[in-house]
Backbone as a printed PyTorch tensor [residue, N CA C, xyz], in Angstrom:
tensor([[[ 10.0300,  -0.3460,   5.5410],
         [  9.7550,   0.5660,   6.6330],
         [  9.9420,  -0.1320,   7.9780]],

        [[  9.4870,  -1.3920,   8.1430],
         [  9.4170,  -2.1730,   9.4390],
         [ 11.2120,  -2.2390,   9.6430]],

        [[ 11.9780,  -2.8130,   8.8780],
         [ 13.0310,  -2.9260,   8.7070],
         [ 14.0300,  -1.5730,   9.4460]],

        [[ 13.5350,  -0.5630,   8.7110],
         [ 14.0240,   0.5040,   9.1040],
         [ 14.0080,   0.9540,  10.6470]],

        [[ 12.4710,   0.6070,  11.3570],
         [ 11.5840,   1.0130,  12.3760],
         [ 12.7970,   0.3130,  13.5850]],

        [[ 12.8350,  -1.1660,  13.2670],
         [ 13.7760,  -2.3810,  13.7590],
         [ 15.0390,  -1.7050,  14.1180]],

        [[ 15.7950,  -1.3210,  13.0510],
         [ 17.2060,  -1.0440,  13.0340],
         [ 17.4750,   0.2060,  13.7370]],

        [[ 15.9840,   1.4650,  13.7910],
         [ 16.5510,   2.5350,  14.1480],
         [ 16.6840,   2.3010,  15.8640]],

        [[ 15.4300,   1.2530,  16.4110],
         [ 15.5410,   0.7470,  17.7970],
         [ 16.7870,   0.0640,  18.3190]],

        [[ 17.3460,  -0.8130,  17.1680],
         [ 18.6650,  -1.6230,  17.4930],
         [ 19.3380,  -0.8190,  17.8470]],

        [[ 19.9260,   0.2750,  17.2500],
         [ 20.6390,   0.9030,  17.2740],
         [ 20.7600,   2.4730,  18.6750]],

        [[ 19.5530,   2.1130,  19.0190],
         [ 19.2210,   2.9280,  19.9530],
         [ 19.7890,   2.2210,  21.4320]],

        [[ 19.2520,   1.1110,  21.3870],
         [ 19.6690,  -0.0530,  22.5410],
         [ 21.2400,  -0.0940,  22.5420]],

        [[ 21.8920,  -0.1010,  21.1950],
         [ 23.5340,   0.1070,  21.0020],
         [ 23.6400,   0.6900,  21.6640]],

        [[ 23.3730,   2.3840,  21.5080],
         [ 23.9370,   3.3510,  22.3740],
         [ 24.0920,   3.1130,  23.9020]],

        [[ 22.4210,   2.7610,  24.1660],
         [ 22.4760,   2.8130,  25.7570],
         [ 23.6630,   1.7120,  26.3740]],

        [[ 23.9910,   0.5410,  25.5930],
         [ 24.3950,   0.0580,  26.1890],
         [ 26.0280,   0.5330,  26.2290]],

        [[ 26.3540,   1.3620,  25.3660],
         [ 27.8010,   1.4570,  24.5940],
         [ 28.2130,   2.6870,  25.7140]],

        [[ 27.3630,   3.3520,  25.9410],
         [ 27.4660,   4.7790,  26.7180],
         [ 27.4930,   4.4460,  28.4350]],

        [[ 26.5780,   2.8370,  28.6210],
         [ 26.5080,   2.5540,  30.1310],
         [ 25.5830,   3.3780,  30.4450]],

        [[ 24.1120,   4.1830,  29.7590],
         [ 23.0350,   5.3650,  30.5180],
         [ 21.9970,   4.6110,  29.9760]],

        [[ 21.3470,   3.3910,  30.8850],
         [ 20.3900,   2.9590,  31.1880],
         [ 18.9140,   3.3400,  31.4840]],

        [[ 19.0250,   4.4100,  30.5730],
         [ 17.7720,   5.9270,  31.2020],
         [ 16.9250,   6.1940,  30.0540]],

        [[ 15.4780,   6.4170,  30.3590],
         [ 15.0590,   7.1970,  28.7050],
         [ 15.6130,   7.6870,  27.9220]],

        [[ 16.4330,   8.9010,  28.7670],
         [ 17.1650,   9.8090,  28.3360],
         [ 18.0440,   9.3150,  27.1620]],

        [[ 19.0030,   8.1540,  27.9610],
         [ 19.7950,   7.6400,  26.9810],
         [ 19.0960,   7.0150,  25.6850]],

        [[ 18.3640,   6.2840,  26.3690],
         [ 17.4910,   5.6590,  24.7990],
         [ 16.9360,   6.5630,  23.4910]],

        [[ 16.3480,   7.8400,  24.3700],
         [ 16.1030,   8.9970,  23.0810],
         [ 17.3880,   9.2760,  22.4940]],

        [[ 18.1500,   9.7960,  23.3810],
         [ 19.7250,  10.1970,  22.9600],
         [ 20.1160,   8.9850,  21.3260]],

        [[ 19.7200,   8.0480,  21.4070],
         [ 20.2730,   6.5370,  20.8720],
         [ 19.6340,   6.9590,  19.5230]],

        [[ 18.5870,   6.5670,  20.0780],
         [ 17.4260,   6.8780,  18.8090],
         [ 17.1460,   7.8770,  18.0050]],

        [[ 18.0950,   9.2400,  18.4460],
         [ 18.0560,  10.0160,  17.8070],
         [ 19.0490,  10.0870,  16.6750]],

        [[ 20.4000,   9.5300,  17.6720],
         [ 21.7890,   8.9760,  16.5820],
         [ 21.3090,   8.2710,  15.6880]],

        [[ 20.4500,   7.0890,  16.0030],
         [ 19.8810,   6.1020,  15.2630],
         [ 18.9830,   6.8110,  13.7360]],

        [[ 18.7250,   7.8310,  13.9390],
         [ 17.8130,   8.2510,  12.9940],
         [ 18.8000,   8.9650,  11.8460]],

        [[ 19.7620,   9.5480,  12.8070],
         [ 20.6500,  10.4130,  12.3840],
         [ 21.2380,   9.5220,  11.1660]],

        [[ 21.5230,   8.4870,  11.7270],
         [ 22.7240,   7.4360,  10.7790],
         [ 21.8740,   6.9220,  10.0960]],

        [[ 20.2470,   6.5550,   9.8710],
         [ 19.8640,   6.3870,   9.0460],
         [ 18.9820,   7.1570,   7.8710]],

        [[ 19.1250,   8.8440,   8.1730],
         [ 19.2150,   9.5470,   7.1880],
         [ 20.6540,  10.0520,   6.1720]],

        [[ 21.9610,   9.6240,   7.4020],
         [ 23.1190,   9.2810,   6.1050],
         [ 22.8300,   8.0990,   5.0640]],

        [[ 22.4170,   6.9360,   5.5790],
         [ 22.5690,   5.4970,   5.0930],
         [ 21.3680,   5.2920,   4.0710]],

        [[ 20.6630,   6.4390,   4.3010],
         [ 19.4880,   6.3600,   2.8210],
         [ 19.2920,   5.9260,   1.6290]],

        [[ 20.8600,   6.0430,   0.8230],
         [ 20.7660,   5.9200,  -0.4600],
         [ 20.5360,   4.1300,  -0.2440]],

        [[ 20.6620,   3.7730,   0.9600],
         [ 20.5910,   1.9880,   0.9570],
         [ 19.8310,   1.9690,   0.7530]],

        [[ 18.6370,   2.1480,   1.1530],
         [ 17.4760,   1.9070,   1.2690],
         [ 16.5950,   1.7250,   0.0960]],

        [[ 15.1980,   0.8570,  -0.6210],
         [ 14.7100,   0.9020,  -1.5860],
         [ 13.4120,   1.9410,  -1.3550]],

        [[ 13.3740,   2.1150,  -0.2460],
         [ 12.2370,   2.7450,   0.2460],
         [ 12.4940,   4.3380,   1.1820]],

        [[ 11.6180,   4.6720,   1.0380],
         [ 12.1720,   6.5380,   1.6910],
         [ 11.8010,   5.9440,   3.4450]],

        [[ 12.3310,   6.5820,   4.1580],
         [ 12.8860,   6.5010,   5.1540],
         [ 11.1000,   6.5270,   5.8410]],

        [[ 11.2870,   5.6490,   7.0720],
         [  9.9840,   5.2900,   7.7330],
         [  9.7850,   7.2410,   8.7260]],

        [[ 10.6260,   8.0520,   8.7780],
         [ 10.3590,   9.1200,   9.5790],
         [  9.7650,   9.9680,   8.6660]],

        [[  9.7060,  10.0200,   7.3340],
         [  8.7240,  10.8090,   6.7080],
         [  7.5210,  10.3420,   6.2060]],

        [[  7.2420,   8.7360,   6.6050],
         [  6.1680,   8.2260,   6.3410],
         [  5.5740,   9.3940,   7.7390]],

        [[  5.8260,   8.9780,   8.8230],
         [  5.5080,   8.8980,  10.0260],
         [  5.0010,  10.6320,  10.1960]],

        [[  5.9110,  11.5110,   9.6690],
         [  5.8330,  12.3140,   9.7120],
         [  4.4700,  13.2470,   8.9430]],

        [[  3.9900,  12.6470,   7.8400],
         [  3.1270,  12.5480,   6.7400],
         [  1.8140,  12.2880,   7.5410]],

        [[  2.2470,  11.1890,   8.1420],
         [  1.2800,  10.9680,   9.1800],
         [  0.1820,  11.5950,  10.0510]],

        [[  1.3730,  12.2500,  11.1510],
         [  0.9610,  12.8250,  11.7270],
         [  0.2520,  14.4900,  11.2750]],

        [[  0.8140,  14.8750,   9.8270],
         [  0.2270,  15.9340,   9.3570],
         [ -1.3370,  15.4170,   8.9090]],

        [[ -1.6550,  14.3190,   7.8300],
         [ -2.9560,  13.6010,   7.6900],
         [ -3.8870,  13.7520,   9.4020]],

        [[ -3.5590,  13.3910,  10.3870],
         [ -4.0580,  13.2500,  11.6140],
         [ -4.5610,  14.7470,  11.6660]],

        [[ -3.4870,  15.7690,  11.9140],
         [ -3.7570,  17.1930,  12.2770],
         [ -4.8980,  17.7440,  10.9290]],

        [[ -4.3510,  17.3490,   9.5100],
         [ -5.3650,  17.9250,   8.8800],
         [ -7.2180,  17.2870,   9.0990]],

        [[ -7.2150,  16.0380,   9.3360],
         [ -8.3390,  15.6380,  10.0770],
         [ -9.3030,  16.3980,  10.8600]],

        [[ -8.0350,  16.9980,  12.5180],
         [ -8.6060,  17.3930,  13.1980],
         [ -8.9500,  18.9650,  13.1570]],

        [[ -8.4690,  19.4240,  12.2850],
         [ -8.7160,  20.9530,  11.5620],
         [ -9.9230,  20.9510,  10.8600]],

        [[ -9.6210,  19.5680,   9.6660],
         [-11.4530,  19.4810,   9.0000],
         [-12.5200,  19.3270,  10.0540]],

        [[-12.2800,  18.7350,  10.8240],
         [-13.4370,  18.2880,  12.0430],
         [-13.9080,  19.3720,  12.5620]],

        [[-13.0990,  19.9550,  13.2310],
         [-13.1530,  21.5750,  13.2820],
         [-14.1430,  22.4110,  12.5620]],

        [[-13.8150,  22.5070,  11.6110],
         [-14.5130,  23.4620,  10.6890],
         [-15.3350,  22.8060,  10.0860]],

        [[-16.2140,  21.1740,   9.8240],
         [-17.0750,  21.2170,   9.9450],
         [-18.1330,  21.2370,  10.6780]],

        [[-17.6030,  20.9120,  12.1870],
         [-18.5340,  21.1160,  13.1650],
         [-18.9300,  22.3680,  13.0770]],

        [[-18.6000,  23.3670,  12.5780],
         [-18.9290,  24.8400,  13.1920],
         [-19.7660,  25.3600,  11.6580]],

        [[-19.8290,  24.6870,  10.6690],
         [-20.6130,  24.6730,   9.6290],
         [-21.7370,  23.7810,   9.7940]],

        [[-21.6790,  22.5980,  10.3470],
         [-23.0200,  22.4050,  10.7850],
         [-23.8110,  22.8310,  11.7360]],

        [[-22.8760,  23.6220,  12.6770],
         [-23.5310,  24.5170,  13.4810],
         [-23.9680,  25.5040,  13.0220]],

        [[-24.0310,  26.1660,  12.1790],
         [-24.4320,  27.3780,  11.4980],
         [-25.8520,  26.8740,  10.4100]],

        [[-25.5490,  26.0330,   9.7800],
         [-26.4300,  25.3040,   9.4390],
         [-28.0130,  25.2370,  10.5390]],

        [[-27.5450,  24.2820,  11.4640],
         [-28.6840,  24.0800,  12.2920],
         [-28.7490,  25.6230,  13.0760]],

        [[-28.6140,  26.2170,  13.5760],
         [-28.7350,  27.2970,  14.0650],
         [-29.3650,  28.3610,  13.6590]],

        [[-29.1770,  28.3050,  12.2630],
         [-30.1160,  29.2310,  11.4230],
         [-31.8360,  29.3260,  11.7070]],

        [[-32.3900,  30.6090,  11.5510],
         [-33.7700,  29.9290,  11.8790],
         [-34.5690,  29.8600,  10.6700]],

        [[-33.8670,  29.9400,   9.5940],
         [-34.5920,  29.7590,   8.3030],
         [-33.6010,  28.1640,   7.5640]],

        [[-34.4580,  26.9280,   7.4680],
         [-33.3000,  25.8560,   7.1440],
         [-33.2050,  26.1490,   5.4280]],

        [[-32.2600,  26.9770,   4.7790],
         [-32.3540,  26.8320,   3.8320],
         [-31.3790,  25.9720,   2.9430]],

        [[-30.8550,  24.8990,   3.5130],
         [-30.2370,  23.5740,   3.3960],
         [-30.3500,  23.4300,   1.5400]],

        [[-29.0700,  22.7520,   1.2100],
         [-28.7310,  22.3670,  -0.4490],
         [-28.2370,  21.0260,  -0.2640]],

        [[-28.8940,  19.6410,   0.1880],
         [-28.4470,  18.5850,   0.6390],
         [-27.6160,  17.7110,  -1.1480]],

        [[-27.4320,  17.1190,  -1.3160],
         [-27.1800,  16.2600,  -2.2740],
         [-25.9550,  15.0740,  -2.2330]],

        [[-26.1340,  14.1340,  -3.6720],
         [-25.5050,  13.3900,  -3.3220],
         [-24.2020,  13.3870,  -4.9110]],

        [[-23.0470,  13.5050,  -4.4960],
         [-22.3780,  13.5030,  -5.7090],
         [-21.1320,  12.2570,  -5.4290]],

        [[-20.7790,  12.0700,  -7.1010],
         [-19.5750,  10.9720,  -7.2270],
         [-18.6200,  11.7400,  -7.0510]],

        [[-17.2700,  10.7980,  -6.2830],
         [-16.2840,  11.6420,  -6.1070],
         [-15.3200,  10.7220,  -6.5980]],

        [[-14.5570,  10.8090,  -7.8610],
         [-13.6690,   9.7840,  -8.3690],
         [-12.4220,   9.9190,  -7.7880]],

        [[-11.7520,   8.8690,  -7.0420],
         [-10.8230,   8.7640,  -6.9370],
         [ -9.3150,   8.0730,  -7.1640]],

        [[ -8.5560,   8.6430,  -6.7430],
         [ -7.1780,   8.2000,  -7.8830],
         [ -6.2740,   6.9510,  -6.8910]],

        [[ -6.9910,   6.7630,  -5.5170],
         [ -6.4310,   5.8450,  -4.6980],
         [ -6.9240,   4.2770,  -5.1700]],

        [[ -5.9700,   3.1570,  -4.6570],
         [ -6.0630,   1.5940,  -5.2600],
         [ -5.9060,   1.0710,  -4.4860]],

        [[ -5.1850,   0.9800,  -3.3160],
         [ -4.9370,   0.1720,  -1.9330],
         [ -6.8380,   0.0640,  -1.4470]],

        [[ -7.0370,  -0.9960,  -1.2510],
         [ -8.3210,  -1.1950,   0.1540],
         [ -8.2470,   0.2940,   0.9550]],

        [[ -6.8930,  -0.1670,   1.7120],
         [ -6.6270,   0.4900,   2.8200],
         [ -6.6390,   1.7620,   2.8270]],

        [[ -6.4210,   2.4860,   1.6620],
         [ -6.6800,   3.9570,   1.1260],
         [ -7.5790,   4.3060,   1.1550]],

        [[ -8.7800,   3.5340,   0.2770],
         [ -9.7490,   3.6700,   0.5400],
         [-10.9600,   4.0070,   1.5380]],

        [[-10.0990,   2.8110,   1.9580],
         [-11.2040,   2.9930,   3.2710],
         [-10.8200,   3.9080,   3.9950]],

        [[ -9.7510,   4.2740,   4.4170],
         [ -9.4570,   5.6320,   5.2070],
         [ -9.7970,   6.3990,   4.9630]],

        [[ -9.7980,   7.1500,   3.4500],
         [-10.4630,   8.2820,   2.4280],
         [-12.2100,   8.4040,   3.0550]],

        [[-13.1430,   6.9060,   2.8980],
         [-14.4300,   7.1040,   3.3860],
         [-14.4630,   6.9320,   4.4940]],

        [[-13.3190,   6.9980,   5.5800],
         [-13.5800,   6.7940,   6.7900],
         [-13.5800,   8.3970,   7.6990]],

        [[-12.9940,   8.9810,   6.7560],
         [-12.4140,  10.3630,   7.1680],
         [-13.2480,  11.0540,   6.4950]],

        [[-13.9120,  11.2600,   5.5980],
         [-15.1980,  11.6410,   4.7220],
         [-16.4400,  11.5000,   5.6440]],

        [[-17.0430,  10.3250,   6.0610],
         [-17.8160,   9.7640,   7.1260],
         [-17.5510,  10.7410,   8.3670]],

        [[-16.6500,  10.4010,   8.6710],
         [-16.4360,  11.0190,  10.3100],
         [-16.4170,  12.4450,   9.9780]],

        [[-15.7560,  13.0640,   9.5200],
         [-16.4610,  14.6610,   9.0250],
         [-17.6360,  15.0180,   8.9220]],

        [[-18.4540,  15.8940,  10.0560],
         [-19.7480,  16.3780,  10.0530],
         [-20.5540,  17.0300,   9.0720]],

        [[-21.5050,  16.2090,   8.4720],
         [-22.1110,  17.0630,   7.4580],
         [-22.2240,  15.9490,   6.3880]],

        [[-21.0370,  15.1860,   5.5910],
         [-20.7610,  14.2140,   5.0630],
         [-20.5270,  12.7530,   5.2690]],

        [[-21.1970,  12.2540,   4.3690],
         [-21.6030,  10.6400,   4.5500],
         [-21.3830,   9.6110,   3.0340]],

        [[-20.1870,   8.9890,   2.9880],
         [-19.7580,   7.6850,   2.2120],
         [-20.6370,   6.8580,   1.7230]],

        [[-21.8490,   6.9120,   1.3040],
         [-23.1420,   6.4130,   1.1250],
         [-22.7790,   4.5420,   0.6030]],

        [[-21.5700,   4.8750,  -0.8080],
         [-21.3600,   3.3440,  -1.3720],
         [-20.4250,   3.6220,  -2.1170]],

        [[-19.4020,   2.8270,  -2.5590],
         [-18.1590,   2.4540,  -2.9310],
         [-18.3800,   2.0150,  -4.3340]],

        [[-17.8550,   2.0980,  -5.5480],
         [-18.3190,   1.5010,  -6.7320],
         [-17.7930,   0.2610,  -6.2470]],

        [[-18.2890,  -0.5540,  -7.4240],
         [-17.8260,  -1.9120,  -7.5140],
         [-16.0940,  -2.1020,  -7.8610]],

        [[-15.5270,  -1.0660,  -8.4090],
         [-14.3360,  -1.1970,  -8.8050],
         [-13.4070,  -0.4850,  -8.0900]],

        [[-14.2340,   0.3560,  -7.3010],
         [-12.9250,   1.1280,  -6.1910],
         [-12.7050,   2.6310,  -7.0210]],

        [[-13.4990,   3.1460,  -7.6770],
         [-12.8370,   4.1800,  -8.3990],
         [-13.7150,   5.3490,  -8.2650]],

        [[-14.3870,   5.3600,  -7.6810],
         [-16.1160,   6.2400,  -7.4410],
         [-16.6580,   6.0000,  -5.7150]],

        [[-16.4540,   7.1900,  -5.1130],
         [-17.3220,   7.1250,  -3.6230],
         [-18.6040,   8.2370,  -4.2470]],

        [[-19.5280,   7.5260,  -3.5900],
         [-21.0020,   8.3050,  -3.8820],
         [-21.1240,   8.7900,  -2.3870]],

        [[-21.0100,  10.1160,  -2.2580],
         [-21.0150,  10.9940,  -0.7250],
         [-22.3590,  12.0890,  -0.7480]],

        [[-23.0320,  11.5830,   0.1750],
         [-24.2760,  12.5650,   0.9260],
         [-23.5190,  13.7650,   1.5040]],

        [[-24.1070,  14.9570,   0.9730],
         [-23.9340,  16.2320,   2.1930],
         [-24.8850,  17.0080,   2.0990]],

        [[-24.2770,  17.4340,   3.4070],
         [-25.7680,  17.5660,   4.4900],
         [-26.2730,  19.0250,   3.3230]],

        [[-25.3900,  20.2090,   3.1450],
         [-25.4680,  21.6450,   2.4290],
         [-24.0860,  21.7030,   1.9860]],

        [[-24.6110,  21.7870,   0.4700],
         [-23.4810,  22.0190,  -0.4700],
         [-24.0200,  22.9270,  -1.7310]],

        [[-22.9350,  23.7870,  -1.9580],
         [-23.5060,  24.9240,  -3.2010],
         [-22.8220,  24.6410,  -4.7380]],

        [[-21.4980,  23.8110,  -4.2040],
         [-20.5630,  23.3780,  -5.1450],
         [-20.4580,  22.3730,  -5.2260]],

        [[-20.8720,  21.2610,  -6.1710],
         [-20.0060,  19.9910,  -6.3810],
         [-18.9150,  19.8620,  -6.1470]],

        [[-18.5170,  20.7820,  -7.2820],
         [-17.1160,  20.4590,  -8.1480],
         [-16.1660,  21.0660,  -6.6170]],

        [[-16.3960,  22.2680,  -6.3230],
         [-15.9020,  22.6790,  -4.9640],
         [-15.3850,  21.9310,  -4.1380]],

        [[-16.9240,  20.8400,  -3.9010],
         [-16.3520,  19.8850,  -2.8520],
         [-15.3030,  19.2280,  -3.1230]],

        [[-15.7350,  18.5190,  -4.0480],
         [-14.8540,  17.4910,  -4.6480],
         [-13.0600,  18.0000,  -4.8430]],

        [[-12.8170,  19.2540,  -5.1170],
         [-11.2710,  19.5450,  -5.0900],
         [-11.2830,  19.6930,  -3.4610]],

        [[-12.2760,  19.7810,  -2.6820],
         [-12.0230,  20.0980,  -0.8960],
         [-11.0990,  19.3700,  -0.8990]],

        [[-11.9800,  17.7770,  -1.8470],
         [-11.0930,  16.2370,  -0.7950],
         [-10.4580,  16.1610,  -1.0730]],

        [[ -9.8730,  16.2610,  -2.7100],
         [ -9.0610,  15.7700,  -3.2440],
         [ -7.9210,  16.5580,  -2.5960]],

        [[ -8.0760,  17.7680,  -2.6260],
         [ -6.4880,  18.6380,  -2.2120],
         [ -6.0260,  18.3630,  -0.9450]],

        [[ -7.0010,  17.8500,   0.2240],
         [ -7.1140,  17.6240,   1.0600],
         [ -6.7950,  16.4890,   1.3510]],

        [[ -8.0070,  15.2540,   1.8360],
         [ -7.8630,  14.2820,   2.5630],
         [ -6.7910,  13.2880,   1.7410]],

        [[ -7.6400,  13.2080,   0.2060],
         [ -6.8590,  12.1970,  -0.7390],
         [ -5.4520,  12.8940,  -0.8870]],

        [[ -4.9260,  13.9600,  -1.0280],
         [ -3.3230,  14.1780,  -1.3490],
         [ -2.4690,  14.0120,  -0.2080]],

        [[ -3.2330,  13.9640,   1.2970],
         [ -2.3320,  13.6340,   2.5560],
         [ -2.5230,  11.9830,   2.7770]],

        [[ -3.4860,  11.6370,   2.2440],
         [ -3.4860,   9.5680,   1.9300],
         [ -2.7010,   9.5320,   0.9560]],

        [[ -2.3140,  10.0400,  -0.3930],
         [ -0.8110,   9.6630,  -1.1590],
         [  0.2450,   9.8680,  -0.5560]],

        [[  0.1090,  11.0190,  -0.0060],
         [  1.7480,  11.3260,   0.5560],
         [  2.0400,  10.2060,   1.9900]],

        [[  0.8880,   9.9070,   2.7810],
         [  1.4050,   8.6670,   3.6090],
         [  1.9030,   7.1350,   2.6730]],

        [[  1.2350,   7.2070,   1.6740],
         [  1.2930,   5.3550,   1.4350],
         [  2.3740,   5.3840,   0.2040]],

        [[  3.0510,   6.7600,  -0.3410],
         [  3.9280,   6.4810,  -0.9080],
         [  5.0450,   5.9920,  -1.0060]],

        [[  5.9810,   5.1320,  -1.7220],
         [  7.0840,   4.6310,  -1.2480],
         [  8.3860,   4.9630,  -1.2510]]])
């Protein structure tokens, strides 16, 4: 991916200099060729192209800020109520991620979502034990993340 990231810039700097337009302009212009020629030049590659990592990306980010969203406004309803009739608990949520780095993003994005809390990590990486605040469904939750947070963390770290 770095490789790719490298070459699509080289090649961007080519242009500007090849064209004589010393300008953003030109440099996007570059970088766009640059991308261009390295979605022909793909089959080189051992790895899928760094613009659909990137791209993956930025969907994980947006689905974030959509969950954030909608749990803020469920814990607002929650507290707002004037009867607390709250279903707090704590369930395992097995997961199919192995990187650290997966991980931790998975309970970092779990955490930062209102309502829910990453309590402890098994010893082996294969089990997050998650507090929430009102829940009616385990099992519910648990496909939330999985369809959710964990299937937009595979689709970034795949290769």
């Amino acid at each position: 991916m770095a490789f790719q990231m490298i070459l699509n810039f080289v090649l961007a700097f080519v242009w500007m200099f090849l064209s004589s337009n010393y300008t953003a302009a030109g440099f996007i212009i570059g970088f766009i060729m640059g991308i261009i020629l390295l979605i022909i030049m793909r089959r080189f590659f051992k790895s899928r192209l760094y613009v659909y990592r990137l791209w993956a990306l930025l969907k994980l980010t947006l689905l974030f800020f959509k969950e954030l969203i909608l749990a803020n406004v469920q814990v607002l309803k929650v507290v707002l109520k004037p009867k607390l009739d709250m279903q707090p608990a704590f369930f395992a949520y097995p997961t199919v991620l192995t990187q650290d780095w997966e991980i931790t993003l998975l309970s970092s994005l779990i955490t930062l979502t209102p309502g829910t809390v990453v309590v402890h990590v098994s010893d082996d990486a294969k089990t997050l034990y998650v507090h929430a605040i009102d829940i009616s469904d385990v099992d519910e939750a648990i496909a939330s993340i999985r369809d959710s947070f964990e299937k937009a963390i595979l689709e970034v770290s795949k290769s």
